[in-house]
TIMI-2910 file (N, C-alpha, C, CB; in pm, 1 decimal, decimal comma, always signed):
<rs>
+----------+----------+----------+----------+----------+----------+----------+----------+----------+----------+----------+----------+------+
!      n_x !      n_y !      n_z !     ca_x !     ca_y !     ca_z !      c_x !      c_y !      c_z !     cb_x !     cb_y !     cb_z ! resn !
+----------+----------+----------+----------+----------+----------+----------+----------+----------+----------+----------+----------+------+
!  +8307,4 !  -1065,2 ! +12486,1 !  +8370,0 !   -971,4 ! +12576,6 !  +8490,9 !   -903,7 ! +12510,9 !  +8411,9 !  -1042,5 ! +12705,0 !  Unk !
!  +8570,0 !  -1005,6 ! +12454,0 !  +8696,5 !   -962,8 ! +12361,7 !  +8647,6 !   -854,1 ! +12267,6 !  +8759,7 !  -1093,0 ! +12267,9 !  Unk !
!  +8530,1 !   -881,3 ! +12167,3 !  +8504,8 !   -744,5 ! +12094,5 !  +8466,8 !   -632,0 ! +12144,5 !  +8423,4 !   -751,2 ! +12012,3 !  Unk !
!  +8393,8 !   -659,1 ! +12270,2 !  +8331,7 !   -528,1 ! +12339,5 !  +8433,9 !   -471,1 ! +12393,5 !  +8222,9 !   -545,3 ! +12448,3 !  Unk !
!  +8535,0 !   -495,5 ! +12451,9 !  +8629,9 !   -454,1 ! +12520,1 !  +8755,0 !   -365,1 ! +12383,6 !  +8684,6 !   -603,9 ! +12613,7 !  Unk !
!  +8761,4 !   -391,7 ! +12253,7 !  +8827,8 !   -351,8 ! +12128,6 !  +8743,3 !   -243,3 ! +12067,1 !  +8846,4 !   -473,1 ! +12029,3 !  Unk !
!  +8622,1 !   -263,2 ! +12093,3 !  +8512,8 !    -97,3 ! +12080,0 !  +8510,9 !    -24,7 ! +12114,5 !  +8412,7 !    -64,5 ! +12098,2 !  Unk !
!  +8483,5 !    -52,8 ! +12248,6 !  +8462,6 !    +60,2 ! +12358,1 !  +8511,3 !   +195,7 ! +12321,3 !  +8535,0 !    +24,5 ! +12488,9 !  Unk !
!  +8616,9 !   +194,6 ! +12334,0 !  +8732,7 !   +295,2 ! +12299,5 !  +8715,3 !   +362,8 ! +12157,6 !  +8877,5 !   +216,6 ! +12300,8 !  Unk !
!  +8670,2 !   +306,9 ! +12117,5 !  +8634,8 !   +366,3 ! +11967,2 !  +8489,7 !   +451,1 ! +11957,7 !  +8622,1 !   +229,2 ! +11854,3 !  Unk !
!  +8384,9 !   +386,6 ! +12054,3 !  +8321,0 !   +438,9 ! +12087,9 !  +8290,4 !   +521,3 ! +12158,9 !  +8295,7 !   +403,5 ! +12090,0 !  Unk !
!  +8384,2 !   +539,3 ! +12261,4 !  +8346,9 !   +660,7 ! +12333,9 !  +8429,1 !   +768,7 ! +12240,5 !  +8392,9 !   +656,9 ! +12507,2 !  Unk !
!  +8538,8 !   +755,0 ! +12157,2 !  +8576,3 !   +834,2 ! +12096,1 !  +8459,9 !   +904,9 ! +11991,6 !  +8683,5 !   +776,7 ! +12048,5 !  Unk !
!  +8357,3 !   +821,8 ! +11947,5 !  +8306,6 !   +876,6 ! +11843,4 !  +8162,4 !   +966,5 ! +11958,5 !  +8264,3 !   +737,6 ! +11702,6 !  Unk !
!  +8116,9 !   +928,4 ! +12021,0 !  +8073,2 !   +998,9 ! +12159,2 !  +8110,4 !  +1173,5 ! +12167,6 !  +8165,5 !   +912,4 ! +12292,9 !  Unk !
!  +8247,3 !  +1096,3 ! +12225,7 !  +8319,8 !  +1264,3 ! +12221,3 !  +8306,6 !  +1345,3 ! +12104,7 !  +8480,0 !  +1266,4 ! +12234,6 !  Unk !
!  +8345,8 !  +1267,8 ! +11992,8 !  +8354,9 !  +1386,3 ! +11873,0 !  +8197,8 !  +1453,3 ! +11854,7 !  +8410,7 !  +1306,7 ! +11702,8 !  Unk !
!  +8033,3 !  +1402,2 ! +11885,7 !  +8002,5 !  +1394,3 ! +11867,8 !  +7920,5 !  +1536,4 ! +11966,9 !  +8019,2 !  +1286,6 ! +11833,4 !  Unk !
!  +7928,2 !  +1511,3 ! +12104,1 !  +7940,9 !  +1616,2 ! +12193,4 !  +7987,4 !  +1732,1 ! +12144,3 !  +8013,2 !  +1585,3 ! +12290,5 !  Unk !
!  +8146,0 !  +1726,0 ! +12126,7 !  +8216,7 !  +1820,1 ! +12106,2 !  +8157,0 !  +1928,3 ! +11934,4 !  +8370,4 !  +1737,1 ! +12110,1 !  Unk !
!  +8161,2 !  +1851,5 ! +11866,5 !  +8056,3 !  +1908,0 ! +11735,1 !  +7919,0 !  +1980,9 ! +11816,6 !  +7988,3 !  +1745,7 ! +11615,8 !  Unk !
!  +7858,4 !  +1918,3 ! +11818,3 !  +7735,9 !  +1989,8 ! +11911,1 !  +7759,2 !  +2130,6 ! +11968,5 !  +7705,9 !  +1900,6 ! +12043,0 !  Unk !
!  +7832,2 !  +2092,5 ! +12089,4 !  +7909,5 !  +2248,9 ! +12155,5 !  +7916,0 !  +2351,2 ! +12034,5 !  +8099,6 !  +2225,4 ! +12218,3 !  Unk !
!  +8002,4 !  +2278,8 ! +11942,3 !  +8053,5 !  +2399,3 ! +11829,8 !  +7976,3 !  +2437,7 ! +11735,1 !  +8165,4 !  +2368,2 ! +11751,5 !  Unk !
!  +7882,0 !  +2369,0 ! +11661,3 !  +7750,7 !  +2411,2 ! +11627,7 !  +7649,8 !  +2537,9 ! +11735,7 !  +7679,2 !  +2264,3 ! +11622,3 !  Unk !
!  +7638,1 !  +2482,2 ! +11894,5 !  +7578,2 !  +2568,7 ! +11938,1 !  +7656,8 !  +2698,7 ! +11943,4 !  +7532,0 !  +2525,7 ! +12045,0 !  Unk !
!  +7792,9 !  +2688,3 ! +11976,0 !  +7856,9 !  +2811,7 ! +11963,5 !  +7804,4 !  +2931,5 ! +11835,1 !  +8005,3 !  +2765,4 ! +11943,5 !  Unk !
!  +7820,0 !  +2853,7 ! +11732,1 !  +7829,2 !  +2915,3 ! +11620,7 !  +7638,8 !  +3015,2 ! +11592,9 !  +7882,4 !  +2771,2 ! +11498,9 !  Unk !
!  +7548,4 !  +2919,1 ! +11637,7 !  +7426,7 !  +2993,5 ! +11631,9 !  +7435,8 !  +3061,0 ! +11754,8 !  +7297,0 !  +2912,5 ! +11614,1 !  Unk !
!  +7488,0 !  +3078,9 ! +11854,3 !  +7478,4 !  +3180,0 ! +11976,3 !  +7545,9 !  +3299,4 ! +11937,3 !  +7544,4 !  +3127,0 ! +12113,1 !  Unk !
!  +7660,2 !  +3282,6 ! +11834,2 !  +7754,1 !  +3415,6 ! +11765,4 !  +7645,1 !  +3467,4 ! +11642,8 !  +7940,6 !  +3352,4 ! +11679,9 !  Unk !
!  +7575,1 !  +3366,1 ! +11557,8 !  +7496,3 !  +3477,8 ! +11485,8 !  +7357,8 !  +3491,6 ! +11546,9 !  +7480,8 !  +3447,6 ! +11328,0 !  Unk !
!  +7325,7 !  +3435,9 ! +11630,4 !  +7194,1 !  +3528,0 ! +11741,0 !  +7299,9 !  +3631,1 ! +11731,0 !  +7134,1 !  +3464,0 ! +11945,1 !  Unk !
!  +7374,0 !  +3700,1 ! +11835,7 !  +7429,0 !  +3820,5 ! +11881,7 !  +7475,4 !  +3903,6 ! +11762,4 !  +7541,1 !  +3793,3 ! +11978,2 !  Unk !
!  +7473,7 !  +3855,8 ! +11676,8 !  +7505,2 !  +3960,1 ! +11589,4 !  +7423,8 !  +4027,8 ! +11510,7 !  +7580,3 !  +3926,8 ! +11520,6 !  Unk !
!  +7284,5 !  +3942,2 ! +11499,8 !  +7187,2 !  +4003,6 ! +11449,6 !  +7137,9 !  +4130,1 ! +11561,7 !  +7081,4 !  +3892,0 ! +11414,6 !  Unk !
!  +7122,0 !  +4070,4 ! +11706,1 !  +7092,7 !  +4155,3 ! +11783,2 !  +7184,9 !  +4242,9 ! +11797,4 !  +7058,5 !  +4112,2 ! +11879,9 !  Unk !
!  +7309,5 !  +4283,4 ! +11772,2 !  +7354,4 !  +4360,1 ! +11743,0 !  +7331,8 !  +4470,4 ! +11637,3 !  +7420,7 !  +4312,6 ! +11744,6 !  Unk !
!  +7302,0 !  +4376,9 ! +11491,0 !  +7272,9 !  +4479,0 ! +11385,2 !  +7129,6 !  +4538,5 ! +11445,7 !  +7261,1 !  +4406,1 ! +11217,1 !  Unk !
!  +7044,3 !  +4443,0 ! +11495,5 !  +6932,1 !  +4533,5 ! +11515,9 !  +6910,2 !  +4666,0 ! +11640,7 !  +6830,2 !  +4434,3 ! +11535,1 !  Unk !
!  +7039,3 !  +4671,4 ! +11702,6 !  +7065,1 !  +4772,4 ! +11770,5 !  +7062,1 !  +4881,0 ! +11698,1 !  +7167,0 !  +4761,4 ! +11830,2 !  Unk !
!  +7184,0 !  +4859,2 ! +11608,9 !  +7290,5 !  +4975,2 ! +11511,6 !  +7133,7 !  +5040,0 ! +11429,1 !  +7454,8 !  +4866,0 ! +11354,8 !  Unk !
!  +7038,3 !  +4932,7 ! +11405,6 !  +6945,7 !  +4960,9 ! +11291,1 !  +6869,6 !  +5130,5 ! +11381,3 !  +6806,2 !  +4785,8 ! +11256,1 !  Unk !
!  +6882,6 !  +5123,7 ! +11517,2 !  +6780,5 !  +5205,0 ! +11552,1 !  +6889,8 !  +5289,6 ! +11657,7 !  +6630,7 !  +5120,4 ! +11617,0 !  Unk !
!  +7001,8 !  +5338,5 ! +11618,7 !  +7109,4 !  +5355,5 ! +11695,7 !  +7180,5 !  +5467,7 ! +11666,2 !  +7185,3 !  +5254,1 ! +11692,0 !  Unk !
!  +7108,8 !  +5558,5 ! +11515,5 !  +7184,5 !  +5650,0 ! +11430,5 !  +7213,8 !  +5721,0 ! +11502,1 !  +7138,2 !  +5709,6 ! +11327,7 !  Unk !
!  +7078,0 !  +5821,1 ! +11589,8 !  +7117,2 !  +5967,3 ! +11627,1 !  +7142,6 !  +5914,7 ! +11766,0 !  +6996,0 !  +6104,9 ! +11606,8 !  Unk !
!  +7231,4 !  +5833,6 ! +11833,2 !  +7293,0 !  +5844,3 ! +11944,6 !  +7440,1 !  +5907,6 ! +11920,4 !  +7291,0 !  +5712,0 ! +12007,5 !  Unk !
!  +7486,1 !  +5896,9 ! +12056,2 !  +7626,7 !  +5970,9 ! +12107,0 !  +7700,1 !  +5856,6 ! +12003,7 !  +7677,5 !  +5968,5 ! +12317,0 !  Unk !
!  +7710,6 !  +5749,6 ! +12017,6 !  +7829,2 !  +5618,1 ! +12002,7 !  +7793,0 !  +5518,1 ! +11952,5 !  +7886,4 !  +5559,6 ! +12118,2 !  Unk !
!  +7665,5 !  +5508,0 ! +11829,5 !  +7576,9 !  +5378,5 ! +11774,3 !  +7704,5 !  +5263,4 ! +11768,2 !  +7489,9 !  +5411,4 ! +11590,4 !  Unk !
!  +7809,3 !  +5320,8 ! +11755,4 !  +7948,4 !  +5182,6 ! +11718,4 !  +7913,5 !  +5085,9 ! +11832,1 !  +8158,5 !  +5241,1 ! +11742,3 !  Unk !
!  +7926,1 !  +5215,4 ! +12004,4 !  +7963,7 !  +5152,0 ! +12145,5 !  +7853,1 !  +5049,9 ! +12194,4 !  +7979,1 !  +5272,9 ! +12262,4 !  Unk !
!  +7679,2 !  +5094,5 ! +12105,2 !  +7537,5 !  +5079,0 ! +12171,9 !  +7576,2 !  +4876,3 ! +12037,6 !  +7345,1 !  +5275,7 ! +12111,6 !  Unk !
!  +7608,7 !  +4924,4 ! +11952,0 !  +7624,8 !  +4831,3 ! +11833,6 !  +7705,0 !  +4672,8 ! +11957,7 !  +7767,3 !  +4931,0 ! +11670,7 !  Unk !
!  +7839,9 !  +4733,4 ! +11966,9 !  +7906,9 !  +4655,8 ! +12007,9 !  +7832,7 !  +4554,8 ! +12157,1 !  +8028,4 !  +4742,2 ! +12023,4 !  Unk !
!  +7754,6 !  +4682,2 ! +12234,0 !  +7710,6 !  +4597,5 ! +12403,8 !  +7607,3 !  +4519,8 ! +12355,6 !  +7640,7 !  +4706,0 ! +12557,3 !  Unk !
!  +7558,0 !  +4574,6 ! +12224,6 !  +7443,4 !  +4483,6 ! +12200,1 !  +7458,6 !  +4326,5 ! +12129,4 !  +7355,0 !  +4566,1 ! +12111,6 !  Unk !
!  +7583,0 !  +4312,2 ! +12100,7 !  +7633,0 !  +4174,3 ! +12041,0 !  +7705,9 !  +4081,6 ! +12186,3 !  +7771,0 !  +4213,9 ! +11896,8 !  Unk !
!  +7729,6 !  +4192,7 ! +12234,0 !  +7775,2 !  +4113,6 ! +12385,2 !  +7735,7 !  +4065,8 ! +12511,4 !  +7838,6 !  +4162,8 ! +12433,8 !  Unk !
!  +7591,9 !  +4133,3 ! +12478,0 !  +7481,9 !  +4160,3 ! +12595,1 !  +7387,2 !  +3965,4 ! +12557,1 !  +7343,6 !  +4370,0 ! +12542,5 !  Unk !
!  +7403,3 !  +3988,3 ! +12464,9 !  +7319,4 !  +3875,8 ! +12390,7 !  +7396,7 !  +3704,8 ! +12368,6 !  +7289,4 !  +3948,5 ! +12226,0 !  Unk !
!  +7564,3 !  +3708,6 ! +12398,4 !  +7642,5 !  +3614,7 ! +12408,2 !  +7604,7 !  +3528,2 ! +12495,2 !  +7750,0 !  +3650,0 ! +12427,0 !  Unk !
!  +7598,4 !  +3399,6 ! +12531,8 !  +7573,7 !  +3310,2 ! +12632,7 !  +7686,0 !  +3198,6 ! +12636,4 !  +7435,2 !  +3253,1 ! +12613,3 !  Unk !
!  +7717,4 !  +3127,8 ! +12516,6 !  +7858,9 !  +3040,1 ! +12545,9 !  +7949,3 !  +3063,3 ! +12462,1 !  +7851,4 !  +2893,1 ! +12542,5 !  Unk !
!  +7993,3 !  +3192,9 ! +12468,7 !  +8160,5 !  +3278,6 ! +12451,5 !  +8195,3 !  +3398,8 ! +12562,9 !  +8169,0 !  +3374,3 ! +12281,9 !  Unk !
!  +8311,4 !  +3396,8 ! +12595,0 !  +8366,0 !  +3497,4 ! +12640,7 !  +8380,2 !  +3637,3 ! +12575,4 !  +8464,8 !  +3454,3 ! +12665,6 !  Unk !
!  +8311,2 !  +3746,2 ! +12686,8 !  +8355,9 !  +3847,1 ! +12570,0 !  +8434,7 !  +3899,3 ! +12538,1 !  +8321,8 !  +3921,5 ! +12553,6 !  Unk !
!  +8589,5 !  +3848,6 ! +12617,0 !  +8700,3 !  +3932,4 ! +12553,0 !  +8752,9 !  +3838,6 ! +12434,2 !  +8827,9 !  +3973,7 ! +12667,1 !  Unk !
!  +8703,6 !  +3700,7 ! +12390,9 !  +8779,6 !  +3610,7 ! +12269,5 !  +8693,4 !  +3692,6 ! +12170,6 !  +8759,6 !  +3410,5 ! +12263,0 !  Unk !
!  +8549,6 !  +3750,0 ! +12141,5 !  +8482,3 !  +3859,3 ! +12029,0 !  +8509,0 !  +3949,8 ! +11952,5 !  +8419,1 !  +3919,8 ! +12058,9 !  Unk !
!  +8529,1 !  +3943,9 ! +11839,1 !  +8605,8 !  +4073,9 ! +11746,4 !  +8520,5 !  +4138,7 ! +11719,0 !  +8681,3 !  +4054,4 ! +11615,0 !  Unk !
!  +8466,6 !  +4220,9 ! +11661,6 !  +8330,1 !  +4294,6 ! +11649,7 !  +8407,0 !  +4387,2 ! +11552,4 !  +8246,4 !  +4369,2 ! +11802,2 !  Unk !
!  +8317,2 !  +4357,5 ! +11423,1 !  +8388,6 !  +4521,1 ! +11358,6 !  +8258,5 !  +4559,9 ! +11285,1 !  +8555,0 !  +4513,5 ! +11221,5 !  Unk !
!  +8190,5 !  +4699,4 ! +11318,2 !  +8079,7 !  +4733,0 ! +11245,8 !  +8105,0 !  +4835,1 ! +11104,4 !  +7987,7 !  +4798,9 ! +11352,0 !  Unk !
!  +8062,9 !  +4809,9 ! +11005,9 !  +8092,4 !  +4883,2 ! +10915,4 !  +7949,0 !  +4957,5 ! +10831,1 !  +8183,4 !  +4794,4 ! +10835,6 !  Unk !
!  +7987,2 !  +5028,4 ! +10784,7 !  +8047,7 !  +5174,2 ! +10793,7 !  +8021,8 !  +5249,8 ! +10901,0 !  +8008,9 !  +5255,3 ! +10692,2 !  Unk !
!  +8145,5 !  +5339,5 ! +10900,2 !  +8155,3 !  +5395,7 ! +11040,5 !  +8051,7 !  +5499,8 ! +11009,8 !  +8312,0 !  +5454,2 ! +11097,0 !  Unk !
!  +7991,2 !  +5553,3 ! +11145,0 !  +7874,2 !  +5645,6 ! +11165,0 !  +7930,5 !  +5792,4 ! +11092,0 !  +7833,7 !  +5661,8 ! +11346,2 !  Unk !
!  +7848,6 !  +5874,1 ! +11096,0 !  +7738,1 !  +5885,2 ! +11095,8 !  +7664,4 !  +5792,5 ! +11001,9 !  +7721,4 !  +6002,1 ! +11082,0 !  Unk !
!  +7538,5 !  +5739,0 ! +11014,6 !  +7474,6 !  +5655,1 ! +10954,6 !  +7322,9 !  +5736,8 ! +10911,3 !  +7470,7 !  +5526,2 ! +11048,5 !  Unk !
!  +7282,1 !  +5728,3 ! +10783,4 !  +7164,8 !  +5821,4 ! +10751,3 !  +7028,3 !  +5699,9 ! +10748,8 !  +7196,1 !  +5916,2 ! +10577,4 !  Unk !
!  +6910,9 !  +5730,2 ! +10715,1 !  +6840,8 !  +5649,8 ! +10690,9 !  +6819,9 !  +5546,5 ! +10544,7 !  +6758,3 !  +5716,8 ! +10723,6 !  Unk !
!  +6799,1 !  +5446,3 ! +10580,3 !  +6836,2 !  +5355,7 ! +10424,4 !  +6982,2 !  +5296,6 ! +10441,0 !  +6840,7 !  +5472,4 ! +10262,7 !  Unk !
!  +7075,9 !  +5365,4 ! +10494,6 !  +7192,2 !  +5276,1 ! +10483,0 !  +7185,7 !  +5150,1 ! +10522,8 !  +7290,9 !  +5320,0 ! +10543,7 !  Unk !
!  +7272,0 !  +5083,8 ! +10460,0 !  +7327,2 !  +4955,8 ! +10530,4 !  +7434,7 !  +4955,9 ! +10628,9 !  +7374,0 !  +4870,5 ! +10437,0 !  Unk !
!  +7444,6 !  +4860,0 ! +10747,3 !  +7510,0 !  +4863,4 ! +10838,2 !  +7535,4 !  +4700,1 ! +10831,1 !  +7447,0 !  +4937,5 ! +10956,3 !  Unk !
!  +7673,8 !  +4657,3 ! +10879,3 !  +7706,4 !  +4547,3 ! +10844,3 !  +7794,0 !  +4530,0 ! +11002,3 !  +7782,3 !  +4542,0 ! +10686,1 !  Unk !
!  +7773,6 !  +4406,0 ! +11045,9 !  +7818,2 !  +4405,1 ! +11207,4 !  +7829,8 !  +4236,4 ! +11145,7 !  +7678,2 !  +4468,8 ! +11376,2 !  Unk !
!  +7993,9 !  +4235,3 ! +11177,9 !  +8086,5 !  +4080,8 ! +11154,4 !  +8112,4 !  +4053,1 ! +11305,1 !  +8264,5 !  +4092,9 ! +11051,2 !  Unk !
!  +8120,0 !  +3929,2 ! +11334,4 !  +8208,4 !  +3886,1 ! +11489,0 !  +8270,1 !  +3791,5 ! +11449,1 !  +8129,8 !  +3836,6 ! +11631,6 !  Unk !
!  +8405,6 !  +3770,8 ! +11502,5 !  +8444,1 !  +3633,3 ! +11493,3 !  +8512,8 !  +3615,5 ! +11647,3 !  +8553,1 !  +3602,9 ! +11353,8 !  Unk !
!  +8515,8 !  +3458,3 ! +11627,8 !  +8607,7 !  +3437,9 ! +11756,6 !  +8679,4 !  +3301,3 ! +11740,4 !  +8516,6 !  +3437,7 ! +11903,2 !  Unk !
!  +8783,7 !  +3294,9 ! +11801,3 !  +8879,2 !  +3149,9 ! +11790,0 !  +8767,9 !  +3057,0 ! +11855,7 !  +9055,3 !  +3146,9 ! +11893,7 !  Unk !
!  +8771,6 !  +2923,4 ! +11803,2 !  +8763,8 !  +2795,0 ! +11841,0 !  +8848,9 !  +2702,0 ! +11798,0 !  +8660,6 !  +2755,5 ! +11817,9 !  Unk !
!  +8849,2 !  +2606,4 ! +11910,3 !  +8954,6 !  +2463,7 ! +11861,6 !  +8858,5 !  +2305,3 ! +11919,6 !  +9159,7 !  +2476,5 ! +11979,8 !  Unk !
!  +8867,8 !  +2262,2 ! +11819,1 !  +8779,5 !  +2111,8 ! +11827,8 !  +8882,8 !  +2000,7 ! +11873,0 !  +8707,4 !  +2058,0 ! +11660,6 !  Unk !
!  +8876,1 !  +1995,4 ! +12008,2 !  +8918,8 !  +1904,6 ! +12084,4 !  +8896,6 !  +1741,1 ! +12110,6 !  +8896,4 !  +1957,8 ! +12166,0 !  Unk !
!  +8960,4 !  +1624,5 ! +12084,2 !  +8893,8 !  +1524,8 ! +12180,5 !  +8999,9 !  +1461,9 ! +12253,3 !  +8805,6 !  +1414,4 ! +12109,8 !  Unk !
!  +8928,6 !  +1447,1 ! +12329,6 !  +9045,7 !  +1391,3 ! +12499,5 !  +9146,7 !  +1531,2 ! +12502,1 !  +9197,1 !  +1185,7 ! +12466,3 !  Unk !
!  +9106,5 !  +1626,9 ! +12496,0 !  +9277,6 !  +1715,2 ! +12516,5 !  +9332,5 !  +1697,0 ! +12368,6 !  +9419,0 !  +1621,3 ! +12654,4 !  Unk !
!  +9333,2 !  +1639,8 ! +12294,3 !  +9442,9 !  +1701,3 ! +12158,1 !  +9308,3 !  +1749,2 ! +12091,9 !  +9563,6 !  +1561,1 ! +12037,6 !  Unk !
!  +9417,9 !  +1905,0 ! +12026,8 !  +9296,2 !  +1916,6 ! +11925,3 !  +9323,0 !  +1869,0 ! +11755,7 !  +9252,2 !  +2085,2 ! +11927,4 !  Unk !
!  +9210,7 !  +1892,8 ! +11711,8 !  +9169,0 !  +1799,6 ! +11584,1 !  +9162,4 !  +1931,5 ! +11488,2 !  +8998,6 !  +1693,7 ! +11599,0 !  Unk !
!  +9137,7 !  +2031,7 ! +11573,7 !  +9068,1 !  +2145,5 ! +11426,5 !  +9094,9 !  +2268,2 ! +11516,3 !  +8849,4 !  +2130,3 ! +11361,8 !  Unk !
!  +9175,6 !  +2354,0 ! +11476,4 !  +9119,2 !  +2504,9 ! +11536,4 !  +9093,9 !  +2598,6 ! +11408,7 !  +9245,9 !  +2590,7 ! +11648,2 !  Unk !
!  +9017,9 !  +2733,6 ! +11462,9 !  +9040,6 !  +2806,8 ! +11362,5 !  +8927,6 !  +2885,8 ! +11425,2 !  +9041,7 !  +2748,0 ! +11213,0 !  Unk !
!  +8821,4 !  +2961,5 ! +11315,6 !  +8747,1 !  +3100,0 ! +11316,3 !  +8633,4 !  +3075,4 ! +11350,7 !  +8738,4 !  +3177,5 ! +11195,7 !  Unk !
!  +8582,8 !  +3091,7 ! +11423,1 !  +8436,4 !  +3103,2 ! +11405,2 !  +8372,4 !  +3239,5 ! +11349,7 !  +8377,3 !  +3076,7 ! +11537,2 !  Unk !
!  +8298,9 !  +3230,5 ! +11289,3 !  +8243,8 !  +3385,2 ! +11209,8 !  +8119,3 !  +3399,0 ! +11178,3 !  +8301,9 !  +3418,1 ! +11073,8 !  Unk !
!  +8043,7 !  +3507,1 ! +11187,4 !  +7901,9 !  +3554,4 ! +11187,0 !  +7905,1 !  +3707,4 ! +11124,4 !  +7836,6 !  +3550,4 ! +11347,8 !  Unk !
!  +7784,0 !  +3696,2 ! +11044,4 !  +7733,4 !  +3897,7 ! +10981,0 !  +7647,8 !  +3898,7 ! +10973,1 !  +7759,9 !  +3982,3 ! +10849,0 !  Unk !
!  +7600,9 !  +3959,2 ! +10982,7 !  +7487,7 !  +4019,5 ! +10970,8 !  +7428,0 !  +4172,3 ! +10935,3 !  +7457,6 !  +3990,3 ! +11063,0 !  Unk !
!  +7375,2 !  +4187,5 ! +10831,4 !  +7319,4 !  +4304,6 ! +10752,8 !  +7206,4 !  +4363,9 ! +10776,8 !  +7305,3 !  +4279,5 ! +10637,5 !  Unk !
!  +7177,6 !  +4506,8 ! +10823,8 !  +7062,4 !  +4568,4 ! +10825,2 !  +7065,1 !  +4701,1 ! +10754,8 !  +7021,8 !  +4578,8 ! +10954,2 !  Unk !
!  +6927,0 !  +4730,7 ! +10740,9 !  +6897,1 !  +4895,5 ! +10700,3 !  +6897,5 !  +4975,4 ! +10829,7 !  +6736,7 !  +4923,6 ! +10621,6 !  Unk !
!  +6895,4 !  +5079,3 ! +10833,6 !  +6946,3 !  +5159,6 ! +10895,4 !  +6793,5 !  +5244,9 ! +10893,5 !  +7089,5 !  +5213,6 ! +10834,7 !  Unk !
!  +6717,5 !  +5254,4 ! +11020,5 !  +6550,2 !  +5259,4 ! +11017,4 !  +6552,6 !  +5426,5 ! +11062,9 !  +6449,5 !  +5127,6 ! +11154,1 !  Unk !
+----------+----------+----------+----------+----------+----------+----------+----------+----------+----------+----------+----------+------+
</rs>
């Protein structure tokens, strides 16, 4: 009982970290899903009014566990865009790796993604 009771605690700690990794892993493939679907917006987006504006809803439209105002979005090069170009659509967003309430790690999360321009 004495050892189980000197674990526990250690164990649910490693639990938590373990959860909490997970979350942040899924975060991180839900930011480069959206950014591909983003580039593949921009890819077919030339002769609109605002391919930047169609670029940007399309990385945000596609988000599921981030907020979209923590999203940086910067698409490069700015339009006009011809055929053959490359178009390059980055996101990042803050995360912090928490357990029990203190955190352990903050910093960037980041995604790019590259297309031709169809």
């Amino acid at each position: 009982m004495v050892e189980f009771a000197l674990m526990i605690p250690v164990l649910f700690l490693v639990l938590l970290a373990i959860m909490q990794l997970g979350y942040l892993y899924g975060r991180q493939l839900d930011l480069k899903s959206a950014t591909r679907d983003g580039a593949r917006r921009a890819s077919v987006s030339m002769d609109r009014t605002d391919p930047v504006l169609l670029t940007r809803r399309g990385v945000l439209d596609s988000l599921a566990l981030t907020k979209d105002t923590d999203v940086s979005i910067t698409v490069t090069p700015a339009p006009p865009w011809n055929h053959g170009d490359r178009v390059t659509v980055q996101t990042t967003t803050p995360h912090a790796f928490n357990i029990m309430g203190i955190a352990v790690w903050s910093g960037q999360l980041r995604a790019e993604s590259e297309i031709r321009v169809e």
